[in-house]
DOVONU-446816 format. One line per 8 residues: number of its first residue (from 1); their letters; for each residue x, y, z of C-alpha. Coordinates in nm, 3 decimals. Example, Ala and Ser with C-alpha at 12.3 -4.5 7.8 and 13.67 -1.06 7.14 Angstrom:
BEGIN
1 = as = 1.230:-0.450:0.780 | 1.367:-0.106:0.714
//
This chain:
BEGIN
1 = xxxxxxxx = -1.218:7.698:-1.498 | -1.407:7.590:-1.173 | -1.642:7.858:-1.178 | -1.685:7.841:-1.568 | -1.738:7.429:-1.536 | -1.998:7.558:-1.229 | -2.190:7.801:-1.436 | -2.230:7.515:-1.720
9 = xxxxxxxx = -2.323:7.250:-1.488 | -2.598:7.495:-1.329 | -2.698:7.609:-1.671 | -2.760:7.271:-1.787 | -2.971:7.153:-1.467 | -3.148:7.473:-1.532 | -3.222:7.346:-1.868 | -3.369:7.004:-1.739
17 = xxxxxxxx = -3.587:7.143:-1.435 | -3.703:7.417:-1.608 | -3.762:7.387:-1.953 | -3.877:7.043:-2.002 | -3.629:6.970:-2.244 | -3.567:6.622:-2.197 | -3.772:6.327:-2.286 | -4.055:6.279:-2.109
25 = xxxxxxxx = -4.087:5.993:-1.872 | -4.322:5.699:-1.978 | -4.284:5.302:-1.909 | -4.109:5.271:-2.226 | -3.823:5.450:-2.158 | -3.778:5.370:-1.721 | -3.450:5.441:-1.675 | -3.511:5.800:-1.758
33 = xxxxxxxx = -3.761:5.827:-1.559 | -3.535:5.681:-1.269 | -3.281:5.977:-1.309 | -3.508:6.209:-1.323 | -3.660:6.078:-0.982 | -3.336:6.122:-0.856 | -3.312:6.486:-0.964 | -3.607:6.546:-0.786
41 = xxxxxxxx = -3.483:6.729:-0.496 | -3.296:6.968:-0.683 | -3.580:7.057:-0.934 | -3.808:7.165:-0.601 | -3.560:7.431:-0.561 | -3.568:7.534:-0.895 | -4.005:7.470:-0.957 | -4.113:7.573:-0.614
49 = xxxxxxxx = -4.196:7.341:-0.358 | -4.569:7.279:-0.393 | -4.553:7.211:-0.845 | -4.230:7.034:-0.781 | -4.398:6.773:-0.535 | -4.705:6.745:-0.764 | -4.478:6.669:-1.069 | -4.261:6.411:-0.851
57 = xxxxxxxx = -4.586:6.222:-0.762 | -4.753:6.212:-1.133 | -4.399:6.154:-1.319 | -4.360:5.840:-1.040 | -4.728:5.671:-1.099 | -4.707:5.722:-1.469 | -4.407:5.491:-1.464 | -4.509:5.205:-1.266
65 = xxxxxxxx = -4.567:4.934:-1.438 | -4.900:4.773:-1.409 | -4.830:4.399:-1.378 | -4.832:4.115:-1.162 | -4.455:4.083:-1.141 | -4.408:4.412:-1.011 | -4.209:4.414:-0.636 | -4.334:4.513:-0.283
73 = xxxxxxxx = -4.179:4.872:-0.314 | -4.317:4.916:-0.704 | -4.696:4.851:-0.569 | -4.703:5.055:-0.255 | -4.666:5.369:-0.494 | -5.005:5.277:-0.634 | -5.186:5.402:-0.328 | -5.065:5.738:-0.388
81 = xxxxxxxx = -5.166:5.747:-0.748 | -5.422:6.009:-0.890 | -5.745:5.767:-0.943 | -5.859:5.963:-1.261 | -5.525:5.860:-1.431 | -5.512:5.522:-1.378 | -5.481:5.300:-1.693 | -5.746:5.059:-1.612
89 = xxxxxxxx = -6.091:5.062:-1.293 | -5.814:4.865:-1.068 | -5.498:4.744:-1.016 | -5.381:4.379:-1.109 | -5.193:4.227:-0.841 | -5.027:3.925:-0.707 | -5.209:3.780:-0.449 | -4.881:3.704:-0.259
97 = xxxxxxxx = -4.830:4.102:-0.223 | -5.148:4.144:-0.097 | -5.160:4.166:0.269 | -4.844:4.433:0.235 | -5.079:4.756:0.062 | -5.372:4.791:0.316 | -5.124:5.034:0.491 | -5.024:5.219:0.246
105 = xxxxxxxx = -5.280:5.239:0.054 | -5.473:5.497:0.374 | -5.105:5.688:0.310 | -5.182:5.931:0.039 | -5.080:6.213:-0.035 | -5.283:6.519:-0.207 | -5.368:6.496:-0.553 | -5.140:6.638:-0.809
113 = xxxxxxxx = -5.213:6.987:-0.903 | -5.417:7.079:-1.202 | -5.124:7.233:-1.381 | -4.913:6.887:-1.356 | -5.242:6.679:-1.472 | -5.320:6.915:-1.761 | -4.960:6.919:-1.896 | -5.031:6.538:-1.982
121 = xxxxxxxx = -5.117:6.495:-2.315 | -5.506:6.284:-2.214 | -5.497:5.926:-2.305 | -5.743:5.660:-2.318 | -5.710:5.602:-1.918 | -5.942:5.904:-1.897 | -6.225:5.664:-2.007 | -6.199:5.485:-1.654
129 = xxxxxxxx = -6.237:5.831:-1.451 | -6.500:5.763:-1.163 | -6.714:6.039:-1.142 | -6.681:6.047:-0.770 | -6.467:6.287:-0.479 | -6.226:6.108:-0.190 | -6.456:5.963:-0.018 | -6.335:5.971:0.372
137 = xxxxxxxx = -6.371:5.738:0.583 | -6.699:5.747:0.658 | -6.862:5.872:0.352 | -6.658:5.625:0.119 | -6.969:5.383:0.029 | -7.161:5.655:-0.058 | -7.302:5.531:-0.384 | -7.387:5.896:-0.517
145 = xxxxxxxx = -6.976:5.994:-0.532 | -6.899:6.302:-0.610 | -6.799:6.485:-0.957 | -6.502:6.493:-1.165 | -6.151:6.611:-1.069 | -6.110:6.475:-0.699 | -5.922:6.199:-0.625 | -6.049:5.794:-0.476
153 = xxxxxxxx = -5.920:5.590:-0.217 | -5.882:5.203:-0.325 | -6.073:5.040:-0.023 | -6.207:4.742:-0.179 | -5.961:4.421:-0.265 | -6.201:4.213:-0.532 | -6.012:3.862:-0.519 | -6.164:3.642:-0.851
161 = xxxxxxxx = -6.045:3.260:-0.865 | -6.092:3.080:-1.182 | -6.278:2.748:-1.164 | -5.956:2.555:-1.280 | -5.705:2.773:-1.066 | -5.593:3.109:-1.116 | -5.647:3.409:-0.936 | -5.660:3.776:-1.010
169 = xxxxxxxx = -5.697:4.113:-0.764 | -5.852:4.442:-0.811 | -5.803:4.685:-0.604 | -6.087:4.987:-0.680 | -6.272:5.213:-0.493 | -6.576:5.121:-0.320 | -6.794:5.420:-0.429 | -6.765:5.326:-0.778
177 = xxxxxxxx = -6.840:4.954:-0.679 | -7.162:5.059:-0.502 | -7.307:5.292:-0.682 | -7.323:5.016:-0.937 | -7.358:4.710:-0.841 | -7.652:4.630:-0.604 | -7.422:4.325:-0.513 | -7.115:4.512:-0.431
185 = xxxxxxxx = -7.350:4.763:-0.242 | -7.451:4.471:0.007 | -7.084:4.270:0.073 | -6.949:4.646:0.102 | -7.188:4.801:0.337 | -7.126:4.499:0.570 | -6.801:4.568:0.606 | -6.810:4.947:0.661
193 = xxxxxxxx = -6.615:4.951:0.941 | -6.314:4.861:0.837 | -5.992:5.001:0.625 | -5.997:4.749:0.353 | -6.273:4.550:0.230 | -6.197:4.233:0.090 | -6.416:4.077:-0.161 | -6.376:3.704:-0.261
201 = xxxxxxxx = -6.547:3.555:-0.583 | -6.500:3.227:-0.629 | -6.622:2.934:-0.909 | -6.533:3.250:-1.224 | -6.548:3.142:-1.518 | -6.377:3.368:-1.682 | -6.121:3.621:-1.532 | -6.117:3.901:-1.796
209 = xxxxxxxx = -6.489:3.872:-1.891 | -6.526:3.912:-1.508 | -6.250:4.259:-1.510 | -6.410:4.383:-1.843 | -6.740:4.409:-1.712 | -6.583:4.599:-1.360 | -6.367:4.835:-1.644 | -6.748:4.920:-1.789
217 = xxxxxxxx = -6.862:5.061:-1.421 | -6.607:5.313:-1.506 | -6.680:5.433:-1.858 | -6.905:5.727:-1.932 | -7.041:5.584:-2.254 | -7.066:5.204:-2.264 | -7.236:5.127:-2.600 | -6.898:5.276:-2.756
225 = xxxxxxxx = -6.678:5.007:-2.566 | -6.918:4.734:-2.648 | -6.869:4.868:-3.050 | -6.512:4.735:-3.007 | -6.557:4.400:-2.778 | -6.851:4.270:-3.017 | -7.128:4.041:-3.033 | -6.983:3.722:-2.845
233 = xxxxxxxx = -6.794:3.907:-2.576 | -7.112:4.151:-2.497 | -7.356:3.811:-2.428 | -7.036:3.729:-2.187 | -6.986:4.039:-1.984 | -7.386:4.041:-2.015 | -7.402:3.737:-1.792 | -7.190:3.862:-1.555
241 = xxxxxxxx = -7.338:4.231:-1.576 | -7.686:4.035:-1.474 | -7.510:3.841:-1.164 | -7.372:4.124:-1.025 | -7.669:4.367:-1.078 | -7.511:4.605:-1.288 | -7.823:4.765:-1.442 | -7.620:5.029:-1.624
249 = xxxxxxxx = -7.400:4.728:-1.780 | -7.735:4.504:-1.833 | -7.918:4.740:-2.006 | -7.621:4.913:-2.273 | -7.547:4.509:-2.367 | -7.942:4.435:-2.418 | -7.967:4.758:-2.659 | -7.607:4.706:-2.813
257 = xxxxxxxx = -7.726:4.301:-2.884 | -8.106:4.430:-3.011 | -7.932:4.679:-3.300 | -7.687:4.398:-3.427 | -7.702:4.072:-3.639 | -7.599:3.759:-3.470 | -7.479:3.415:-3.589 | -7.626:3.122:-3.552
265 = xxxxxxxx = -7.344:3.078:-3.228 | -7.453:3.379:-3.119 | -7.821:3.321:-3.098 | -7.765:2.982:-2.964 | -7.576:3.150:-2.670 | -7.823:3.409:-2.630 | -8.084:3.176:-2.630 | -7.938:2.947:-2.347
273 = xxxxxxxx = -7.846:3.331:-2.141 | -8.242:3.401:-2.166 | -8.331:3.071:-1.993 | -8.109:3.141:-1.694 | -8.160:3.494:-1.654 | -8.505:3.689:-1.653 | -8.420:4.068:-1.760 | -8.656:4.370:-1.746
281 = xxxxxxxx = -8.943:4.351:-1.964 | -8.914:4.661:-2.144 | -8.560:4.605:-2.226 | -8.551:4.235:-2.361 | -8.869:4.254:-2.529 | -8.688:4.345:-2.837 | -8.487:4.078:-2.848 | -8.730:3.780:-2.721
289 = xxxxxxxx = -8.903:3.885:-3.034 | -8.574:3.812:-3.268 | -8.544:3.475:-3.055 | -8.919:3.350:-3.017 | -9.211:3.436:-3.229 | -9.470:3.622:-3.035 | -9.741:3.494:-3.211 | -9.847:3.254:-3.432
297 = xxxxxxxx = -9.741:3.338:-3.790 | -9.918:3.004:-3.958 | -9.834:2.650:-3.885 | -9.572:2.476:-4.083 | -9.755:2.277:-4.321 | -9.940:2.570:-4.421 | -9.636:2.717:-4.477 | -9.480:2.462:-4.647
305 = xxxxxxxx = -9.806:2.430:-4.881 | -9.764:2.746:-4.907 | -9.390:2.752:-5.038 | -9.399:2.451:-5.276 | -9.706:2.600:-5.458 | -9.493:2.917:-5.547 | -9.228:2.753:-5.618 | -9.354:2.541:-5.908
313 = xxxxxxxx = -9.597:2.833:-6.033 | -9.256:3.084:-6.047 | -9.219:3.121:-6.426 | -8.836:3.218:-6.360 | -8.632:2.959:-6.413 | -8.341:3.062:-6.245 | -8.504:3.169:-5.886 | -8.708:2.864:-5.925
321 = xxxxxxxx = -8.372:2.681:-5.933 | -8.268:2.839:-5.628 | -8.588:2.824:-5.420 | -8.627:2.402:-5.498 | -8.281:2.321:-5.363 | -8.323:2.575:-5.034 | -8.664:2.411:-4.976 | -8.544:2.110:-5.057
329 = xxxxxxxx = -8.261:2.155:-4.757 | -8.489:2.290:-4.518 | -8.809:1.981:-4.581 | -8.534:1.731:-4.610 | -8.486:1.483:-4.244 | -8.116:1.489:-4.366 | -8.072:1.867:-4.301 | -7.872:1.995:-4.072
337 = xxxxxxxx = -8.142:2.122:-3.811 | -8.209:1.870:-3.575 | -8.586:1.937:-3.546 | -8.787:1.913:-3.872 | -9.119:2.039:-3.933 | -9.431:1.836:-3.963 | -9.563:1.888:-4.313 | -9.884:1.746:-4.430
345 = xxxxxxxx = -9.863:1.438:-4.713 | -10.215:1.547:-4.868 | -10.108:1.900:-4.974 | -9.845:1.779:-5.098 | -10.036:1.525:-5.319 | -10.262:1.857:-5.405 | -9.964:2.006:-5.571 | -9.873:1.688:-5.738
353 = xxxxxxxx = -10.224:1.633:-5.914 | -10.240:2.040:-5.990 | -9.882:1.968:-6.180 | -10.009:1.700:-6.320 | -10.346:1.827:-6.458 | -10.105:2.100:-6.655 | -9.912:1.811:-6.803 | -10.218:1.676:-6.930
361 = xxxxxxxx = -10.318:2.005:-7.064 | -9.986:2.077:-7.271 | -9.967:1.716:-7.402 | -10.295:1.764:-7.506 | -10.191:2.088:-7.667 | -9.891:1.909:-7.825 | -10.154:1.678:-8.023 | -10.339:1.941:-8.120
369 = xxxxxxxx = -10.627:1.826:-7.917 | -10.641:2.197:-7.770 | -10.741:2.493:-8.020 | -10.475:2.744:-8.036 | -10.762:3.025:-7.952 | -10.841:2.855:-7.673 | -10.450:2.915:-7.487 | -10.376:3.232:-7.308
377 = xxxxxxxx = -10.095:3.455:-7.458 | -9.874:3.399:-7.160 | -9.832:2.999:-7.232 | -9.860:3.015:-7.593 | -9.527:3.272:-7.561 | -9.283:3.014:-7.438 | -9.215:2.704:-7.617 | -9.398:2.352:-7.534
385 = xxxxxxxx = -9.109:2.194:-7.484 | -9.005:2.425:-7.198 | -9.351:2.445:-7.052 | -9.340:2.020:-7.070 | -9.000:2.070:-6.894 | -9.083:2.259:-6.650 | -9.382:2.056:-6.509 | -9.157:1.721:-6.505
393 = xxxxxxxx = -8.923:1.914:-6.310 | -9.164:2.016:-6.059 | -9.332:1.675:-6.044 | -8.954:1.505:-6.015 | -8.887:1.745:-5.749 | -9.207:1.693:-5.554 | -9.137:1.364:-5.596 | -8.791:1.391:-5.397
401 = xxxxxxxx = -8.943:1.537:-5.102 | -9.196:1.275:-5.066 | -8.918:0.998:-5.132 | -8.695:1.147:-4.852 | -8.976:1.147:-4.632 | -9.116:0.830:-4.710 | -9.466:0.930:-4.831 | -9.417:0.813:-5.213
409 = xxxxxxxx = -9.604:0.548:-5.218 | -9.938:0.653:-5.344 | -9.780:0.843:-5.594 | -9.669:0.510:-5.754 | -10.081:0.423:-5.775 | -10.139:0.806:-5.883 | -9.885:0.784:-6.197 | -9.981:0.437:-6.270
417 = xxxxxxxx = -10.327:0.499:-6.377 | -10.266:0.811:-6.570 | -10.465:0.658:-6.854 | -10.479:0.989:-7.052 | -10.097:1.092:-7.042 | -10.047:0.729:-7.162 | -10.295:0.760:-7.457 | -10.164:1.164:-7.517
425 = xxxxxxxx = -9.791:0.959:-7.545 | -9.876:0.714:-7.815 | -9.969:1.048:-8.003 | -9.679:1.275:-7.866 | -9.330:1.362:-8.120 | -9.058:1.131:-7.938 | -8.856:1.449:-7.838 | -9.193:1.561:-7.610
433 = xxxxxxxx = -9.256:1.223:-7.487 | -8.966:1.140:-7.354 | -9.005:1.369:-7.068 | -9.275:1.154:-6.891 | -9.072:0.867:-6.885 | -8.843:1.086:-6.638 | -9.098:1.023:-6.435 | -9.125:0.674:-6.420
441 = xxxxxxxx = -8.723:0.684:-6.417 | -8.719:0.830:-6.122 | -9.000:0.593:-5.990 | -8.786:0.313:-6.121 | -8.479:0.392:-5.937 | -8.637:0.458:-5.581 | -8.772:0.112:-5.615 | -8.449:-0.080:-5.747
449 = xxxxxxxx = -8.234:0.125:-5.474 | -8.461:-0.008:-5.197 | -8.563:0.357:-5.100 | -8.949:0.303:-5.219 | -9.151:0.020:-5.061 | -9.483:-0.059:-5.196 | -9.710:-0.395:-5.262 | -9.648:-0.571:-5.512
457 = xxxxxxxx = -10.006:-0.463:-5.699 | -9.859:-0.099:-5.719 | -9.519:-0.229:-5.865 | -9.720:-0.477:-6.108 | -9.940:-0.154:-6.243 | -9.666:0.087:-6.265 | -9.478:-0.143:-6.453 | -9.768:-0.279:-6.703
465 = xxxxxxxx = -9.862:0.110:-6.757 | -9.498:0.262:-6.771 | -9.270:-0.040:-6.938 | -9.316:-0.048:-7.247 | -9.330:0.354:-7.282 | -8.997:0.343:-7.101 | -8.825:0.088:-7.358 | -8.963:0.384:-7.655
473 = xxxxxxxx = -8.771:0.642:-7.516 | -8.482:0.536:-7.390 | -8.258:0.647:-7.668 | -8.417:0.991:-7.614 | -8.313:0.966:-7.271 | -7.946:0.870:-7.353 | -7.914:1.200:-7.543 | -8.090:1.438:-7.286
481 = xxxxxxxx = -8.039:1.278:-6.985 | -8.081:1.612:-6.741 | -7.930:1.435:-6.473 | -8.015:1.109:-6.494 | -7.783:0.851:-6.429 | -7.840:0.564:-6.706 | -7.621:0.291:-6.569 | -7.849:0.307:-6.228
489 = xxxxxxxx = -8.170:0.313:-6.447 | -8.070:0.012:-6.618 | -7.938:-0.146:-6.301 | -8.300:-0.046:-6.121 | -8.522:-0.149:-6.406 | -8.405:-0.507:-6.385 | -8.416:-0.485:-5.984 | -8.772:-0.362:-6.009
497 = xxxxxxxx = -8.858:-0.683:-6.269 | -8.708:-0.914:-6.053 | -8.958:-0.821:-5.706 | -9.242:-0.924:-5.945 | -9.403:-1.284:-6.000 | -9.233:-1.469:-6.230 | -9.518:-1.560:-6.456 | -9.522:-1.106:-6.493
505 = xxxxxxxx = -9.188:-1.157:-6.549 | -9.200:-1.374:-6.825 | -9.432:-1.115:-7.000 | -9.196:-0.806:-6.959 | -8.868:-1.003:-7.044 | -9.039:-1.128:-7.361 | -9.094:-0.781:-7.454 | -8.797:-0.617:-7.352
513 = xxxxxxxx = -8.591:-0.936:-7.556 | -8.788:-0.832:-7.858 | -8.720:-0.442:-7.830 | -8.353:-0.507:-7.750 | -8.329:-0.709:-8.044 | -8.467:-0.486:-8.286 | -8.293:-0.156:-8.137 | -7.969:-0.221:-7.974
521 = xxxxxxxx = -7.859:0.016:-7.777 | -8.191:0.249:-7.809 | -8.317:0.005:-7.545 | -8.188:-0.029:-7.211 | -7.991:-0.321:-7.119 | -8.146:-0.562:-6.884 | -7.919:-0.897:-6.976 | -7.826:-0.932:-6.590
529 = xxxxxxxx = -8.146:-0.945:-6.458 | -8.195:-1.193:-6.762 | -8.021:-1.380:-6.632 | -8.140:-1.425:-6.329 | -8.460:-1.477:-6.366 | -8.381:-1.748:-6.644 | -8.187:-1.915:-6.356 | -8.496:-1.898:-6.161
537 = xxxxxxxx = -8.750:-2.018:-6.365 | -8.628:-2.305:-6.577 | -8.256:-2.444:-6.403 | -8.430:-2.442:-6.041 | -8.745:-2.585:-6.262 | -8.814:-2.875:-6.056 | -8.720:-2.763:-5.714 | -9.033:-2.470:-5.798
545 = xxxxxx = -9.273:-2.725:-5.914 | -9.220:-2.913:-5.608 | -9.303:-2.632:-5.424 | -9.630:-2.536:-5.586 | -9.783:-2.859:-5.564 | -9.729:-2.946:-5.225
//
């Protein structure tokens, strides 16, 4: 039974030595890979000395974990693990275990054997191979390195504190750090006599921007990492790429940022990166020309000229739609960029009288004062009462911008002595009239709301010219209103009354009493401001003739 229990123990040790048969070891599963570390000895006898020592080493640095609470014991392994398989450029750790590796770290043993390495399935570790040899100790800041499939020493201890506290150590090798970074090449040839260089970096601002941009020095194609950080972390590892001189980082970030679209966050931060840093010419050209115009594409109140024009000649009523309210937002001082162009009053006045002119010209049409021959086939295809429409609109529009940047006041003389729209009205059906008295609505309301300011000689002519027109159509305006709020046009018509003399008053009220009268609620309502100036001009009677003759 001894012998048979023998023979079944040694066939199943066979089993595990030999055939692989258990699970593999990996970090997830570490207590496996403890008893198998403590079969060790008796798989040598069974693999051969010199694959049996090769598998020990790669099964133990496979299942260290890489993190700062790993012990004393757990981190001196590192110094005897294969370079090309490590899961990131360096190893994270405490700074309290630091002073206890430089030792071991110069204690390691040969590289695992290309069997052991190749029975691995490959991972994404291999990404952060340094294409380098061992250096020895006096060829280890050799920036040229050597190729693929020798091992590295980690000589260099980068120590990175945070501005706010915090501190984080790499341990790498110095070939890769050198070959580079020009910086690194500089703090590491001055210490080139010694076992471990040790690299402080103080005032980071941010640790892993800082250890991502170290983890690019060890990829073979960095515009594929960068597809996976993005926009916002390349500008960051881009800044620190540029203060450490890593060309190779500087220039994959500058050609990944060119071939993208940014945000407006984006640009801003690129923007503010470009005035601290000067790159190479030939490589930031491309994207100084996305952030600054090169040259001069027009100034902006040609441009602006140049957009309203198109935008009340586009015979599409639904871009034209769209185009007023995004010019609208970008001309308007309430947008949301801080900095607003410059735009130049007398082309927009040019517009203004070329919308008005057309007015003119349809009115005229809609009295018949035009021969039909004499219209083009284009207008006389649409109706009047669009084409009428459309021209108020622009005009009411046009009218807006000016308002919001208070340059409306010459407008008020333009539309007050429009003698031949006012003679074309008398003529005009009431549902085509109408639509100039949206004019002097919206005149109306700027004035009553305290967002126009003119003399009192503009306010007496627009009102002499534009009253009595306005009291016509006011039931037509009731049923197409288009916007227009009627409660403030009432409210602002009085307003306006009241900021004239009150002799002009007199004359205006007395008309408006007579319409309202006769039409009810076809005429706008103007009993408050009545009021008012009733108050003024017969119950404070004798206070105001006091005043006049003194």
């Amino acid at each position: 039974m001894d012998g048979q229990a023998r023979r079944r123990h040694g066939s199943r040790h066979r089993s595990w030595c030999c055939t692989f048969n258990a699970p593999p070891p990996s970090p997830e599963n570490p207590h496996l890979s403890q008893r198998y570390h403590s079969n060790n000895s008796n798989c040598k006898t069974k693999l051969g000395p010199q694959k049996a020592d090769s598998l020990s080493k790669l099964t133990t640095s496979i299942s260290v974990p890489n993190s700062p609470q790993s012990s004393k014991s757990e981190l001196s392994i590192v110094g005897r693990m294969d370079p090309r398989r490590i899961l990131s450029p360096g190893r994270v750790s405490p700074i309290d275990h630091a002073d206890s590796l430089e030792g071991d770290l110069h204690s390691s043993h040969a590289a695992p054997s290309a069997a052991a390495v190749d029975s691995i399935p490959r991972s994404r570790s291999q990404s952060f191979r340094a294409k380098m040899e061992s250096p020895d100790t006096n060829s280890s800041l050799d920036p040229r390195g050597v190729e693929e499939g020798g091992g590295g020493a980690y000589d260099v201890r980068l120590n990175l504190k945070r501005k706010n506290g915090g501190v984080m150590v790499l341990e790498l090798n110095s070939a890769v750090l050198a070959s580079n970074s020009e910086v690194f090449a500089g703090l590491i040839a001055g210490s080139s006599g010694r076992k471990m260089c040790r690299i402080e970096v103080p005032e980071v601002e941010n640790l892993g921007v800082f250890k991502e941009t170290i983890e690019l020095m060890f990829e073979e194609d960095i515009a594929k990492r960068l597809v996976k950080i993005g926009v916002n972390r390349a500008i960051d590892i881009l800044e620190v790429a540029a203060g450490i001189m890593f060309h190779r980082g500087v220039l994959s970030c500058l050609k990944y940022l060119e071939a993208v679209p940014w945000t407006e966050e984006e640009e801003e931060k690129l923007r503010s990166l470009f005035t601290r840093f000067k790159f190479d010419d030939a490589t930031s050209r491309d994207i100084l020309a996305r952030l600054y115009s090169q040259q001069s594409t027009g100034t902006p109140q040609n441009l602006a000229r140049h957009l309203v024009s198109s935008i009340t000649t586009c015979s599409d009523a639904n871009a034209r739609n769209e185009l007023k309210s995004l010019v609208k937002d970008l001309l308007s001082k309430s947008s949301v960029y801080e900095e607003q162009p410059d735009i130049n009053k007398e082309d927009f006045y040019d517009v203004c009288q070329s919308c008005l002119r057309v007015l003119v010209n349809l009115f005229e049409e809609a009295s018949d004062a035009i021969p039909h021959e004499k219209m083009g086939k284009k207008e006389m295809g649409k109706p009047l009462i669009a084409r009428i429409t459309r021209q108020v609109d622009n005009i009411n529009w046009l009218l807006e911008i000016l308002l919001d940047r208070q340059m409306a006041e010459e407008f008020v003389d333009q539309w007050a002595h429009q003698g031949n729209l006012l003679k074309l009205h008398e003529r005009a059906s009431p549902m085509v009239r109408y639509e100039l008295s949206r004019v002097s609505a919206t005149l109306f309301i700027a004035m009553g709301t305290r967002k126009l300011h003119c003399c009192w000689e503009a306010r007496s002519g627009l009102l002499q010219a534009w009253f009595g027109p306005m009291l016509l159509d006011f039931g037509w305006l009731q049923r197409c209103r288009k916007g227009l709020d009627m409660k403030a046009l009432e409210e602002a018509m009085g307003q306006t009354l009241l900021t004239l003399p009150l002799k002009q008053q007199y004359v205006l009220f007395m008309e408006w009493f007579r319409c309202f009268s006769k039409n009810g609620t076809e005429c706008p309502n103007l009993s408050k401001a009545f009021q008012i100036w009733w108050r003024r001009s017969f119950l404070r009677g004798s206070e105001t003739h006091g005043v006049e003759s003194r």
